[in-house]
C-alpha positions in Angstrom: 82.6 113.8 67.9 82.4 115.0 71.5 82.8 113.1 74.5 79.5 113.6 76.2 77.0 111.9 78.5 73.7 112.6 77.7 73.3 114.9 80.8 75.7 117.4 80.0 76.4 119.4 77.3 79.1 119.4 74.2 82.5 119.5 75.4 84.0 122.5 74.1 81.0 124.2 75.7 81.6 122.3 79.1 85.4 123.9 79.1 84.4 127.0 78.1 82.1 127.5 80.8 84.7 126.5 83.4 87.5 128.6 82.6 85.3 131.7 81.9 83.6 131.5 85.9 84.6 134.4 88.0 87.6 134.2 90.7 87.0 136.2 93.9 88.7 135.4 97.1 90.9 137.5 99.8 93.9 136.2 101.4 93.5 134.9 105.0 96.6 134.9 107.6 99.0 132.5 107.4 98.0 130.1 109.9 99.7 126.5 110.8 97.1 125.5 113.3 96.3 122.1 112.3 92.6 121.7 113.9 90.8 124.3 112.5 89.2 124.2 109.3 90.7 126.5 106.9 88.3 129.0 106.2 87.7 129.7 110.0 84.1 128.6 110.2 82.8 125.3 111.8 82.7 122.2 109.8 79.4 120.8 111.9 77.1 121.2 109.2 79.5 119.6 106.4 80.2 116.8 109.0 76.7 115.9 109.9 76.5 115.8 105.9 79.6 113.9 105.3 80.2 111.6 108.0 84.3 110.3 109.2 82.8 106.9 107.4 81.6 107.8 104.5 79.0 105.1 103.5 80.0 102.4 101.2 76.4 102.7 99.4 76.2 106.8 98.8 73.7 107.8 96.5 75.2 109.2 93.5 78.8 108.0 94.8 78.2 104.7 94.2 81.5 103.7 96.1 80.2 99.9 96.5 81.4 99.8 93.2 84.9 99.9 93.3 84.9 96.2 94.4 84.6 95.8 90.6 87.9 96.6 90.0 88.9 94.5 92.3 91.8 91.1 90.8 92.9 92.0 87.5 91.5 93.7 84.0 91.6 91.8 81.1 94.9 90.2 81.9 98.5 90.1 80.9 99.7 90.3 77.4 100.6 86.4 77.3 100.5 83.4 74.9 97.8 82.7 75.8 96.4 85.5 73.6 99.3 86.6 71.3 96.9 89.2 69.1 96.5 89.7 65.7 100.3 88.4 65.1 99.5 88.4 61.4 99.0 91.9 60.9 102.3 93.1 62.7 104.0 90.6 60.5 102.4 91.9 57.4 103.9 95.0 58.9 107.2 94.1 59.4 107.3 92.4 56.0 106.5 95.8 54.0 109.0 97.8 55.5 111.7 95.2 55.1 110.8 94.8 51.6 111.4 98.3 51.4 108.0 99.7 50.7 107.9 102.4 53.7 104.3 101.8 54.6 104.7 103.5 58.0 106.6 106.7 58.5 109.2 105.0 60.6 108.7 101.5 63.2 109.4 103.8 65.8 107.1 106.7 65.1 103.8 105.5 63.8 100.2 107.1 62.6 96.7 105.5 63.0 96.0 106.3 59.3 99.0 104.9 58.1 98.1 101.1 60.0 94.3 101.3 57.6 95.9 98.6 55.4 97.1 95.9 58.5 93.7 97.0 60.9 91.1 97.5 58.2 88.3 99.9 57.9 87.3 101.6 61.3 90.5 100.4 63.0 88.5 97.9 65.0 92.2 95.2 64.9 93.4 98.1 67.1 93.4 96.2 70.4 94.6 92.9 69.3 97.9 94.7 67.3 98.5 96.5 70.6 98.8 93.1 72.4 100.4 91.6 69.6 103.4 94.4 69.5 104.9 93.0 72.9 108.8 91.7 72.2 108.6 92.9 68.8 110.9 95.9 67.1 107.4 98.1 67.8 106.8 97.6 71.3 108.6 100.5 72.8 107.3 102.7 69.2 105.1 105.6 69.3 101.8 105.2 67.9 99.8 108.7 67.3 96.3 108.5 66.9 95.4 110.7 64.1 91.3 109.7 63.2 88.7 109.5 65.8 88.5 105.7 66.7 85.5 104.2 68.4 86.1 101.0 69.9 84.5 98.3 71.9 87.4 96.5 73.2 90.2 97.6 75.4 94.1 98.8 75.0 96.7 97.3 76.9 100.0 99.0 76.3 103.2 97.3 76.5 105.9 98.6 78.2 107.7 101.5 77.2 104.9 102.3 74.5 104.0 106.1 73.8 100.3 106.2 72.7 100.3 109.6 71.2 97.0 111.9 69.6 97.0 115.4 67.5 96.2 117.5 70.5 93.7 117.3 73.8 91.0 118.3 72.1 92.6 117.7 68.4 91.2 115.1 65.7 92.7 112.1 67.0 90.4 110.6 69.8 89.5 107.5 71.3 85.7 106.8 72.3 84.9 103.5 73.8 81.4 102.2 74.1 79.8 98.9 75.1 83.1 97.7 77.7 81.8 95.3 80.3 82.1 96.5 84.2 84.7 96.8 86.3 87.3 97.0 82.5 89.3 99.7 81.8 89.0 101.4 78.4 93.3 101.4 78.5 95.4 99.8 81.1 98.9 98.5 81.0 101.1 94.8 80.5 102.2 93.4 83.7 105.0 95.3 85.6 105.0 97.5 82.4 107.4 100.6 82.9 108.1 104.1 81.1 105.2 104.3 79.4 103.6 108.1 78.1 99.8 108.9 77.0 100.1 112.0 75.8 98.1 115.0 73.6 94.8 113.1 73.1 91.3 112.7 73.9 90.1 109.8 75.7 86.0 109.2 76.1 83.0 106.8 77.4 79.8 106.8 75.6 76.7 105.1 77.0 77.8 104.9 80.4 79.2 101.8 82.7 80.9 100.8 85.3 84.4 101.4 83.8 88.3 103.5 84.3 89.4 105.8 81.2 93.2 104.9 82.1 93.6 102.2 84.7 97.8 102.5 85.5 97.9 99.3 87.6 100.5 96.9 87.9 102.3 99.6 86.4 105.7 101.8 87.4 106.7 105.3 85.9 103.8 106.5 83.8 104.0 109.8 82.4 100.2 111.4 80.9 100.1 114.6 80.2 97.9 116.9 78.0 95.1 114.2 78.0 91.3 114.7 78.5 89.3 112.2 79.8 86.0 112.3 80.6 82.6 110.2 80.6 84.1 107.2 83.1 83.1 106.2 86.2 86.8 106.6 87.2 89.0 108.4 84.8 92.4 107.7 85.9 92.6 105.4 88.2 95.1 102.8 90.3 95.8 100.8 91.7 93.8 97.4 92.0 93.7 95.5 95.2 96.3 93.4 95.0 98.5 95.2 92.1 100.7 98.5 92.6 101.1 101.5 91.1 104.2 103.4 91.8 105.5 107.0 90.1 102.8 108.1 88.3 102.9 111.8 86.8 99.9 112.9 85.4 100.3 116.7 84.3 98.1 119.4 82.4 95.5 116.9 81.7 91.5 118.0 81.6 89.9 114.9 83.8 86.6 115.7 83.9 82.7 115.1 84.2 83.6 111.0 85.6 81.7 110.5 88.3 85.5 110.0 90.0 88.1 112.4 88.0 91.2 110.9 89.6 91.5 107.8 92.1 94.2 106.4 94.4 93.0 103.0 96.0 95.5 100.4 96.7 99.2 100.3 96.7 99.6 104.0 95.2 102.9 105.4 95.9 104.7 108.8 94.3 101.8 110.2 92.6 102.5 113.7 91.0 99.3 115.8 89.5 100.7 119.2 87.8 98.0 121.8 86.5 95.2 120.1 85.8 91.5 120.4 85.2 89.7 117.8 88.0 86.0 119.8 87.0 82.8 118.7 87.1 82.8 114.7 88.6 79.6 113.4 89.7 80.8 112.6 93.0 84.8 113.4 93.9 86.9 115.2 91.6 89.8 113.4 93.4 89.5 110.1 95.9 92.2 109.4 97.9 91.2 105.8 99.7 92.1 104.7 103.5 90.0 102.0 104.9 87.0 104.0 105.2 84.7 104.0 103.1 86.4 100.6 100.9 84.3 98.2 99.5 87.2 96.1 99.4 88.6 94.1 102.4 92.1 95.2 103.1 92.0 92.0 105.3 94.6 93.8 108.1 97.5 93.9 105.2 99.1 97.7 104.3 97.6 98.3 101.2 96.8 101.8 101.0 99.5 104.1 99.4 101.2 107.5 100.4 103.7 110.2 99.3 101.0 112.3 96.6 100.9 115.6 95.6 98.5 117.9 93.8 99.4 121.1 92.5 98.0 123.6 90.9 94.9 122.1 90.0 91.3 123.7 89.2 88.3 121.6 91.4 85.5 123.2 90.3 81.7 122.1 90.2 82.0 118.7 92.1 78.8 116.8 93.0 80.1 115.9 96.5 83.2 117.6 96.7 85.8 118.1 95.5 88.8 116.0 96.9 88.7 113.1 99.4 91.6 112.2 101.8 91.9 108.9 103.5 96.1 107.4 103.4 99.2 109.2 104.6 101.9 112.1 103.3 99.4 113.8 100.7 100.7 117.6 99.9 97.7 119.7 98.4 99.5 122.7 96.7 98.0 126.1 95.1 94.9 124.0 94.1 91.6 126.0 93.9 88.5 124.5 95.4 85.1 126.2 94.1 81.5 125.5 94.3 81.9 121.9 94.8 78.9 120.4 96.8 77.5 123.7 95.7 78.3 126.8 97.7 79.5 126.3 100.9 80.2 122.8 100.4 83.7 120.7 100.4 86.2 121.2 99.4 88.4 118.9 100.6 87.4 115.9 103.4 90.4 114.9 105.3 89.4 111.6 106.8 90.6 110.0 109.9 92.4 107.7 108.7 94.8 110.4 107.0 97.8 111.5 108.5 100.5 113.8 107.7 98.6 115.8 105.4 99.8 119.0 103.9 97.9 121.9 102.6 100.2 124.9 101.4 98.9 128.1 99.6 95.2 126.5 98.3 92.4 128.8 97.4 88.9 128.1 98.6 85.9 129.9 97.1 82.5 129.1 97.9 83.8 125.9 99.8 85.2 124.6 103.2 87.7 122.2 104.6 86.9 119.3 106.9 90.2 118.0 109.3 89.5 114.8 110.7 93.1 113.1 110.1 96.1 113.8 112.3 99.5 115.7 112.3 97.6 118.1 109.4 99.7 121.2 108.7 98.4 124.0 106.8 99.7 127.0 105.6 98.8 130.0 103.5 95.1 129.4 103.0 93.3 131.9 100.9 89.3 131.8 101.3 86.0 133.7 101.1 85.7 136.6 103.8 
């Protein structure tokens, strides 16, 4: 069943599309003058369009709602709400009695759980929360059916949540999740944990993240599509952290933000990935500006990210967003976001020490409102 909102189209069709769109550009001297836009033409119109404060209430943006997501998700994994203990016991009780009902308690598929989470899989969330300091809690789980759920996952630390593929039979599709929740998030100060080779989805809309990595360290997702979310991957909540985060080869695409840095995001790596199609930014890098949360004078906003090699194609707004310090963009290419001759990346003023090395832009512009910018390499329509 595709991931889909009801405005766009099937997603096999939405990737094909993308990948089969023409690439044109010419090379442009190498330049490492930091105050001109890149493509050599004036940034007035874009920043009469897009002012240095972006407005907290914009439109289609929505950014007023970020203040959801503000405190934490659904919690830690405590005592206070242990999960469906029962089932992992009945679990542990069959393969100690020798009946092999899993293929190993380290290497686990959906299918093979239908017995402990019944028809549907709908004890999903609750054995997730119930796995934490038991002989599964550091297992891989591989989704193997398409699973809709109306609950969140929290992982616990050092937990591989595993599918058949990016676009294979195993799938996740959440519907009905209150706002400001995250369809998958992570246990308190959880560390080394991988989402890999699977489909993640939002049906119905709401106010909600496809993979929230707060209060997290060292997450690794790779080959992962996500798409239908107000925020698909996104960290970290005011007051949590979210440090070493490598998110590589992944499709993030058609949320209305693809990829989101807002408080206390450090060493953030994005390799090779699709960042297509968001409603507003396909990737939102928050300073002050523009934050519906009070950073109340503490320094809360992150630094030390880099993207490369990344598609941002077919943006609403644009199609990446710079507002903290020490962001490297990197052989990214930037088309038709905002429509042509629109953004293709804002860097606000509240940025500093931005780097831009070797990034194509076709059909788009750069606007350079932070300081000690270096650029080099640009390639860009004649």
């Amino acid at each position: 069943m595709p991931f889909v909102r009801n405005r766009t189209g099937a997603l096999l069709s939405a990737i094909t599309a993308a990948l089969c769109l023409s690439f044109s550009a010419i090379v442009m001297p190498v330049s490492g003058d930091a105050t001109k836009p890149f493509t050599g033409r004036t940034a007035a119109t874009y920043q009469s369009r897009l002012a240095d404060d972006p407005p907290i209430t914009s439109g289609v943006c929505q950014q007023e709602k970020f203040a959801l997501f503000e405190g934490p998700d659904s919690g830690d994994i405590t005592g206070i709400d242990n999960g469906c203990t029962k089932a992992v016991d009945d679990l542990k009780a069959a393969i100690d009695a020798g009946k092999k009902p899993v293929t190993s308690s380290a290497f686990i598929y959906l299918s093979e759980l239908e017995p402990f989470l019944g028809r549907g899989y709908q004890k999903l969330p609750c054995f997730l929360k119930a796995l934490k300091g038991t002989q599964f809690a550091s297992a891989t789980l591989v989704i193997d059916r398409s699973v809709t759920l109306s609950e969140p996952l929290i992982l616990p630390s050092r937990f591989t949540l595993a599918g058949t593929g990016i676009d294979g039979t195993g799938n996740l599709i959440f519907t009905g999740l209150a706002d400001g929740v995250a369809a998958i998030s992570f246990d308190n100060q959880a560390t080394n944990i991988t989402i890999r080779d699977i489909s993640i989805g939002r049906l119905n809309g709401g106010v909600n993240v496809g993979i929230d990595v707060s209060r997290a360290n060292k997450v690794f997702i790779r080959d992962v599509l996500v798409t239908g979310f107000f925020a698909g991957i996104y960290g970290s909540r005011p007051g949590t952290t979210a440090i070493s985060v490598y998110i590589d080869r992944c499709s993030v695409f058609q949320n209305d933000y693809n990829i989101v840095m807002h408080r206390n995001a450090f060493h953030w790596r994005i390799r090779d990935c699709i960042l297509n199609q968001a409603g507003c930014w396909g990737l939102r890098i928050f300073g002050p500006l523009g934050d519906p949360v009070p950073a109340n004078g503490e320094p809360v906003y992150g630094n030390d990210h880099l993207v490369q090699g990344c598609r941002f194609e077919a943006c609403g707004t644009g199609g990446a967003l710079l507002g903290s310090d020490s962001a490297m963009l990197m052989n990214n290419r930037f088309e038709q976001n905002g429509g042509n001759g629109g953004v293709g990346v804002m860097i606000q003023s509240t940025a500093s020490r931005t780097r831009l090395i070797s990034n194509l832009f076709s059909g788009n512009s750069m606007i350079n409102q932070g300081t000690q910018t270096q650029s080099f390499g640009t390639i860009a329509d004649p």
